[in-house]
C-alpha positions as CSV (number, residue, x, y, z in Angstrom):
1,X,0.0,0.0,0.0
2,X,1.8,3.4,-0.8
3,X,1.9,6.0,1.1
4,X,-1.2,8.8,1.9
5,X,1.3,11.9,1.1
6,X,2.5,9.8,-1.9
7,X,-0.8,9.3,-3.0
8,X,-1.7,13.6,-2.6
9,X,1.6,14.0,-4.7
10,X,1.2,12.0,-7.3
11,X,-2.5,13.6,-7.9
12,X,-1.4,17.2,-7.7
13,X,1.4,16.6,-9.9
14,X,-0.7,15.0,-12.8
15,X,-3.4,17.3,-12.1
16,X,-0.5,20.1,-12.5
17,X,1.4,18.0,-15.7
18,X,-1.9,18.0,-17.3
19,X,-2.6,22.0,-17.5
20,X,-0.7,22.3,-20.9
21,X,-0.8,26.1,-20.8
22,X,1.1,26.6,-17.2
23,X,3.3,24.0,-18.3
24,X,4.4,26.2,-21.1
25,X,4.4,29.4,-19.7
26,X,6.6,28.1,-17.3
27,X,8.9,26.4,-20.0
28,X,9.4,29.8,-21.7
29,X,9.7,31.2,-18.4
30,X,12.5,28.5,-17.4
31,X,14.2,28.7,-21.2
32,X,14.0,32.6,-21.7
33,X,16.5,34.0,-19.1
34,X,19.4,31.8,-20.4
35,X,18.7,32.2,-23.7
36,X,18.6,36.1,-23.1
37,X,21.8,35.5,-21.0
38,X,23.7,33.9,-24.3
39,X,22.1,36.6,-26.9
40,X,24.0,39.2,-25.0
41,X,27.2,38.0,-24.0
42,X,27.4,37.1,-27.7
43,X,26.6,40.2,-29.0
44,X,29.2,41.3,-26.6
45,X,32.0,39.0,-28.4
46,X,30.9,40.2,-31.3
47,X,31.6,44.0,-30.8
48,X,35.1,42.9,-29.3
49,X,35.7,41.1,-32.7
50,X,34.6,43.8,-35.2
51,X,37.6,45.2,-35.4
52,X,39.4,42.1,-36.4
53,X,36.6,40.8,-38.7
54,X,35.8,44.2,-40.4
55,X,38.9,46.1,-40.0
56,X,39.5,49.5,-39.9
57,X,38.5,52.1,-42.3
58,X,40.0,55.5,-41.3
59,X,39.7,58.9,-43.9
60,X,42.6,60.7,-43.8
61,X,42.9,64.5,-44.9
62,X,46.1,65.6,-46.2
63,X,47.7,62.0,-46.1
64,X,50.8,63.5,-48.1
65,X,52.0,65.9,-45.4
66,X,52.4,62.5,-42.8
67,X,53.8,59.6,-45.1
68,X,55.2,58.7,-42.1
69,X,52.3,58.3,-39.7
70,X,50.8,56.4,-42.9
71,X,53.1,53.8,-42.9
72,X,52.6,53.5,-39.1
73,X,48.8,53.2,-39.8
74,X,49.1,50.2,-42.3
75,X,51.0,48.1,-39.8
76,X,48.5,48.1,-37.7
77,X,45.9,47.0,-40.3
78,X,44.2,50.2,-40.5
79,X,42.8,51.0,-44.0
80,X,43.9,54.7,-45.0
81,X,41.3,56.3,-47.6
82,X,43.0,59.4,-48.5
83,X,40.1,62.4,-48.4
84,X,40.7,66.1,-50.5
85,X,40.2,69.0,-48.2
86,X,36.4,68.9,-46.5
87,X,34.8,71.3,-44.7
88,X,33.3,70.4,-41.3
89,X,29.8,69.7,-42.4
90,X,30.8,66.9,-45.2
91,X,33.1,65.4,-42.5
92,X,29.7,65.4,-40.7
93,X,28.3,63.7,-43.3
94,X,30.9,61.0,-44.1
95,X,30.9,60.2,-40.2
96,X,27.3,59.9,-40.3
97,X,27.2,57.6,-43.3
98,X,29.1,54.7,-41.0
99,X,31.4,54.3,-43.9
100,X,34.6,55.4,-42.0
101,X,35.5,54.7,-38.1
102,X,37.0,58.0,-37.8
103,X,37.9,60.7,-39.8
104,X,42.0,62.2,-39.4
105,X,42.5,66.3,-40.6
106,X,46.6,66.8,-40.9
107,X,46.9,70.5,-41.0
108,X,48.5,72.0,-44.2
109,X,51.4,73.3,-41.9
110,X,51.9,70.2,-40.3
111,X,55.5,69.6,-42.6
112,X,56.3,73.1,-41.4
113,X,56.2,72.7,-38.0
114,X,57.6,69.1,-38.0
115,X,60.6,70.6,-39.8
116,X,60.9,73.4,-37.2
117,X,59.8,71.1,-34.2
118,X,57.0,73.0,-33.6
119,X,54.0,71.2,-32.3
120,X,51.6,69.8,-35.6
121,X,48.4,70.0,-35.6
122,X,46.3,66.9,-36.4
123,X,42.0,66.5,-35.7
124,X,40.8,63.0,-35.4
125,X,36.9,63.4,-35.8
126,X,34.5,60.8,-35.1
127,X,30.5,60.4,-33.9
128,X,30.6,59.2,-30.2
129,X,27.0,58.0,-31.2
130,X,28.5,55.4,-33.2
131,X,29.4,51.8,-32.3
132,X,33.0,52.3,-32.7
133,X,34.6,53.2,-29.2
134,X,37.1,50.0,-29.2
135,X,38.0,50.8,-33.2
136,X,38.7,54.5,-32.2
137,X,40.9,54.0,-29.5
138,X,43.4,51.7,-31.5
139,X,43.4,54.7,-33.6
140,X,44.3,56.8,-30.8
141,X,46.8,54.2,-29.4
142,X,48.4,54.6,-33.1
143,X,48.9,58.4,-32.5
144,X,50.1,58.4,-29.4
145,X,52.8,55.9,-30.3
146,X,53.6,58.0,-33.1
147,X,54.0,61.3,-30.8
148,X,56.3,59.3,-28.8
149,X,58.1,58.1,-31.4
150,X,58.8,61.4,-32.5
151,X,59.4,62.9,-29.3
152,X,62.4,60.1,-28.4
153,X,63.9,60.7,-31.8
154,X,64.7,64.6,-30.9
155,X,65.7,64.0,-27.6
156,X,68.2,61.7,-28.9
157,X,69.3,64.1,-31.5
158,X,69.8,66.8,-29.0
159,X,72.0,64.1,-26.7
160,X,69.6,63.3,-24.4
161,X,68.1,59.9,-23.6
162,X,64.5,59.5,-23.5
163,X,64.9,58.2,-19.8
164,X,65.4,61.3,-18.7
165,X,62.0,62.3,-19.3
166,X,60.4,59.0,-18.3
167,X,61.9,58.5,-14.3
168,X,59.4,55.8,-13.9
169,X,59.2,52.6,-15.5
170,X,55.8,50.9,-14.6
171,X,55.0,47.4,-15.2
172,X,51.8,46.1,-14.5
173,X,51.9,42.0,-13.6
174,X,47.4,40.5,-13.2
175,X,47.5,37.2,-11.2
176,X,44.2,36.9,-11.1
177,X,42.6,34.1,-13.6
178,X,40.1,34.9,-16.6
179,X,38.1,32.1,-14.5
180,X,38.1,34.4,-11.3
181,X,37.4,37.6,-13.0
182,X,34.9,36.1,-15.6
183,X,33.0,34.8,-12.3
184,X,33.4,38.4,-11.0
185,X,32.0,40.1,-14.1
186,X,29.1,37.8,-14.6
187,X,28.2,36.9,-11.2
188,X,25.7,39.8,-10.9
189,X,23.5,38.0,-13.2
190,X,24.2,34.4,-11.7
191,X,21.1,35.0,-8.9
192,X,18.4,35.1,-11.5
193,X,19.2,31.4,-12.3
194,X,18.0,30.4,-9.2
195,X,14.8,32.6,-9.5
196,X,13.1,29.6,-11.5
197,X,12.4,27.6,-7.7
198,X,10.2,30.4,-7.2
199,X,8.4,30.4,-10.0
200,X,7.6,27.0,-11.0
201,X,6.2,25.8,-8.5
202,X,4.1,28.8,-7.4
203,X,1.1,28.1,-9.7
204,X,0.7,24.3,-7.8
205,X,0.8,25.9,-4.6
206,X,-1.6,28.1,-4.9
207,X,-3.8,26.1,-7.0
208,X,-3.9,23.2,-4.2
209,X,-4.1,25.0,-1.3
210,X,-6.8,28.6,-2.1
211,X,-7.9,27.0,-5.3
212,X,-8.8,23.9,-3.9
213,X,-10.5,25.4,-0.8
214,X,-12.6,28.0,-3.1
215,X,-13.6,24.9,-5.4
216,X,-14.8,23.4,-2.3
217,X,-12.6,20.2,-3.4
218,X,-10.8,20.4,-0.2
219,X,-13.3,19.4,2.3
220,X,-13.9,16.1,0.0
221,X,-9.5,15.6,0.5
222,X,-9.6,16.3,4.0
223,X,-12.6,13.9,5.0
224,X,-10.2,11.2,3.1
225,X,-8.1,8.8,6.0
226,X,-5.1,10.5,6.0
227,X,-3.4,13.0,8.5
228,X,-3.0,16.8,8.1
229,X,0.7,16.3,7.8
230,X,0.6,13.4,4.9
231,X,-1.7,16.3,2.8
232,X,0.5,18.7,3.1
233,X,3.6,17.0,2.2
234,X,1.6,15.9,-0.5
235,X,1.4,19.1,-1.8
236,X,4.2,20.3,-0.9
237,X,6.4,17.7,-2.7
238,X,4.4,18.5,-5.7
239,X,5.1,21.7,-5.8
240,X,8.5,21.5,-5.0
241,X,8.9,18.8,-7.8
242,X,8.2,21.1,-10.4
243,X,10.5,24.0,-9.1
244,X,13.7,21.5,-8.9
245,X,12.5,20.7,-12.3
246,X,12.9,24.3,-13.5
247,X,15.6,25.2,-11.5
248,X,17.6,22.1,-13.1
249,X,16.6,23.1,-16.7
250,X,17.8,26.7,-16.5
251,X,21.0,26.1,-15.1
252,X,22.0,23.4,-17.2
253,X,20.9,25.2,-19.9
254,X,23.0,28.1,-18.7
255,X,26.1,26.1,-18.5
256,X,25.8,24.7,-21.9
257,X,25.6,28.3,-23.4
258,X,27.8,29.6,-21.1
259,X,30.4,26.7,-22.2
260,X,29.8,26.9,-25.6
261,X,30.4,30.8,-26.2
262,X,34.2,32.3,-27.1
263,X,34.2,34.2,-24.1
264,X,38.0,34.3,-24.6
265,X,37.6,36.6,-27.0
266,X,36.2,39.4,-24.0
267,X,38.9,38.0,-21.7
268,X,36.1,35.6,-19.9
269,X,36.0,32.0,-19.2
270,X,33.5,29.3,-17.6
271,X,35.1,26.3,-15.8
272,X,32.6,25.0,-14.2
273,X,32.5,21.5,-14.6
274,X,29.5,18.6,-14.7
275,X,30.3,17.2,-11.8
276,X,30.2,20.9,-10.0
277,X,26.9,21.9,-11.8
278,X,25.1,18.5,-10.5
279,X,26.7,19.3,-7.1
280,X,25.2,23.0,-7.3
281,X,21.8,21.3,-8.5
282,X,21.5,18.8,-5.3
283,X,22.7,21.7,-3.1
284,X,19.5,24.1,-4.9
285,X,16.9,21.1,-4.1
286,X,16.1,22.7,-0.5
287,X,16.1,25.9,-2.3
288,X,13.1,24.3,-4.5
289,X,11.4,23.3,-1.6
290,X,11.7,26.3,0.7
291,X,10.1,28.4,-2.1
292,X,7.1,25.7,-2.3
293,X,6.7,25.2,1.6
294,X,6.8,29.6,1.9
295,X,4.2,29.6,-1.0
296,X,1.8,27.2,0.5
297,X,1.8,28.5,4.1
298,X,1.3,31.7,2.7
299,X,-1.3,30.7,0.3
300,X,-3.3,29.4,3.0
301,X,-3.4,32.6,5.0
302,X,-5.0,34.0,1.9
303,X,-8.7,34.4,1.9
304,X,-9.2,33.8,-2.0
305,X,-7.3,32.5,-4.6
306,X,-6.9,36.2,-6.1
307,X,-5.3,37.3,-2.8
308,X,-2.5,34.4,-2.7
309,X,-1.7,35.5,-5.6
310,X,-1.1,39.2,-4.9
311,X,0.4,38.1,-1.4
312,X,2.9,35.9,-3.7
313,X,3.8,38.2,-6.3
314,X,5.5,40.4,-3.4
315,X,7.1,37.2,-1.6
316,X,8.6,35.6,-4.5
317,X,10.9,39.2,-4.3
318,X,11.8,38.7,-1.2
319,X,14.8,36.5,-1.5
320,X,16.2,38.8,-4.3
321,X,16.9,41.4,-1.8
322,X,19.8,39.7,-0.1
323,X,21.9,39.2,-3.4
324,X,21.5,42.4,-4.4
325,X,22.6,44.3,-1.7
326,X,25.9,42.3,-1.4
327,X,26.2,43.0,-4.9
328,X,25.5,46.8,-4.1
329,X,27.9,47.2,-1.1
330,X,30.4,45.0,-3.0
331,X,30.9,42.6,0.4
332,X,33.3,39.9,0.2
333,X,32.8,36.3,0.2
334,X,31.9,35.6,3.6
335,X,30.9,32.5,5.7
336,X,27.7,33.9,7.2
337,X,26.4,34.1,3.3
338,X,25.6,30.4,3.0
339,X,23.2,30.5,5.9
340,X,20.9,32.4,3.8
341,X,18.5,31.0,1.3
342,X,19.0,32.3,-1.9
343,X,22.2,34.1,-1.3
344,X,24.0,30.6,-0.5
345,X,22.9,29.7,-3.6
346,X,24.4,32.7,-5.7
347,X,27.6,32.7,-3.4
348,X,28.1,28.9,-4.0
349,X,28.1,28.9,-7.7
350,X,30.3,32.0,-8.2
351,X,32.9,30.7,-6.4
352,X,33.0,27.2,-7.9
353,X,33.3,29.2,-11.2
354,X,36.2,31.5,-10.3
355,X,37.7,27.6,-10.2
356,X,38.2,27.6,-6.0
357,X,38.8,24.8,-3.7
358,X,35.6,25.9,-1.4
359,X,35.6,22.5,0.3
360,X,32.5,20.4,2.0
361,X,30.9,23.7,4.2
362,X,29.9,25.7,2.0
363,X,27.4,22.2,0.3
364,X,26.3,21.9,4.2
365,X,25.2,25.1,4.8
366,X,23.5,26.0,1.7
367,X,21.7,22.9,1.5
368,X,20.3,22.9,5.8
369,X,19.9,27.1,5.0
370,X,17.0,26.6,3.1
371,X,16.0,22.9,4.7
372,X,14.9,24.5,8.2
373,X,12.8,26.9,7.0
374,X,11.0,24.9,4.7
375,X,10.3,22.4,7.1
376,X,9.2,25.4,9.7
377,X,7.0,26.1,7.2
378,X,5.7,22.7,6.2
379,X,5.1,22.6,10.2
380,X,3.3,25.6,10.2
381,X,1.2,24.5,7.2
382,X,0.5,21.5,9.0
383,X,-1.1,23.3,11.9
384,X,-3.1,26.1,9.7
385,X,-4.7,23.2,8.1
386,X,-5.8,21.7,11.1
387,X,-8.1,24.8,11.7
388,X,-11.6,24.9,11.1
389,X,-12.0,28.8,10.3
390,X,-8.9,27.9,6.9
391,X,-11.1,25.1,5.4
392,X,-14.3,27.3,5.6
393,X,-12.4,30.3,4.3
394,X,-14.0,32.6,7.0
């Protein structure tokens, strides 16, 4: 003979698998922030790669009086279309026409004062509106290598060395792993992968709990044989199946983008492994639960089925709030930040993916921060139930 609570969950989940429509609202839901996640970090790559697929297109003005500078141009594979003289509103024009990056004026002096060593006067024009910050600065970088260029070549032809005007020499060594600053830079958006446990399950919850009581369907459960406690499991587990369903999805889903992507090509990485995704996965199942055991003891304080869901829409907010003020006050990774839900969850996977040796704790006390609540809040589920005034809805 199986079990009463078995029995309860294996109803509400078929009555729950057989509603096609939730099901795939909460699919798309599920499937549309990592697929969102992967559109942009793409897009991302493929700005930093412009530059290298398309090259660089840059007008020059006056190329003749800097053969020089031209040379230096080419051998850094930008494309020199030499330009007659233009006024400023047709270097307007060819700026706004996204045919060139940039657009470089060499005064018609500029051979004078090079001659005399006089500063020459070059204008590099471009439209900040444009999409070509990265393109413009290698155009810069060219310049001011040139300038320096120049500037070393005098000093040595006056007998001085260029040290003399450069006391410092800085040299700048990062230690820290594209791994650990990848995790850095895209852990901010690692918390909404968890948000699915409080979705998912939410529409069960409220559905077998105010639904149930305003279709009058659950005075014909509760004169069934089976304790208060078995029909709340029940439910509960139902629920919560569903949410570690989701939950699962997404972040698979996630690490499959995530680990198919170039991210090399923005100085990113993702190491997480299998093994630490289905570790992250069991230590999110309590995390499942806790949402579904918060949603149901709620639910049943709710006087309709319109008002649990009102009361829920603010709830399922609630465990955002952690996350994002440690992400606001920038706090370090701290012990105390695996005893809370949600947060554990976050910390937990950004640290496996800066590729850390976090040890056994940090599994521990994510998976018993969510555990005791939720079963607090089966418990006190248990007990509303028990009362007359909840299953009369007065």
């Amino acid at each position: 003979m199986k079990a009463k609570w078995r029995i309860v969950f294996l109803k509400e989940f078929r009555e729950t698998m057989r509603d096609k429509r939730s099901l795939g609202l909460l699919l798309l839901f599920t499937l549309m922030y990592p697929v969102m996640l992967g559109v942009i970090l793409n897009q991302q790559i493929k700005r930093a790669t412009k530059p290298e697929r398309e090259g660089i297109e840059l007008a020059v003005i006056g190329a003749a009086q800097a053969p020089n500078l031209m040379v230096q141009l080419k051998q850094k594979n930008i494309s020199v279309e030499q330009k007659g003289p233009m006024d400023e509103d047709a270097i307007t024009q060819l700026l706004r026409s996204r045919k060139v990056v940039a657009v470089l004026r060499i005064s018609d002096k500029f051979a004078e004062n090079y001659q005399a060593m006089r500063p020459a006067r070059v204008e590099l024009w471009f439209d900040s509106a444009a999409d070509n910050g990265a393109r413009q600065r290698d155009i810069e970088e060219v310049l001011h290598a040139y300038n320096s260029s120049i500037a070393s070549a005098r000093l040595l032809a006056h007998g001085v060395s260029p040290a003399t005007v450069a006391p410092l020499q800085l040299q700048r060594y990062d230690t820290g792993t594209t791994a650990a600053r990848s995790a850095g830079l895209i852990g901010s958006i690692l918390g909404f992968l968890f948000f699915p446990a409080f979705i998912c399950g939410l529409s069960a919850a409220v559905d077998s709990t105010a639904g149930e009581r305003e279709r009058r369907s659950l005075e014909v459960l509760m004169s069934q044989p089976a304790r208060t406690w078995e029909l709340v499991t029940g439910k509960w587990l139902a629920a919560g199946a569903l949410a570690v369903i989701g939950i699962t999805l997404e972040l698979f889903l996630a690490h499959a983008i995530l680990s198919w992507l170039p991210l090399e090509e923005i100085g990113m990485s993702w190491r997480v492994t299998t093994f630490d995704l289905v570790m992250v996965c069991l230590a999110s199942v309590p995390l499942s639960l806790f949402a579904s055991a918060v949603q149901i003891a709620v639910a049943m304080n709710a006087k309709s089925f319109k008002e649990a869901q009102s009361m829920l829409s603010f709830v399922v907010m609630l465990p955002m709030i952690p996350g994002i003020a440690v992400s606001m006050l920038e706090l370090k990774t701290a012990l105390w930040m695996y005893a809370v839900p949600m947060l554990s969850n976050q910390t937990l996977l950004r640290e496996i993916a800066k590729g850390e040796a976090i040890g056994a704790l940090p599994f521990v006390l994510t998976f018993f921060s969510a555990m005791l609540p939720a079963l607090a809040a089966v418990a006190f589920a248990t007990w509303r139930m028990k009362s007359e005034r909840y299953v009369l809805a007065v």
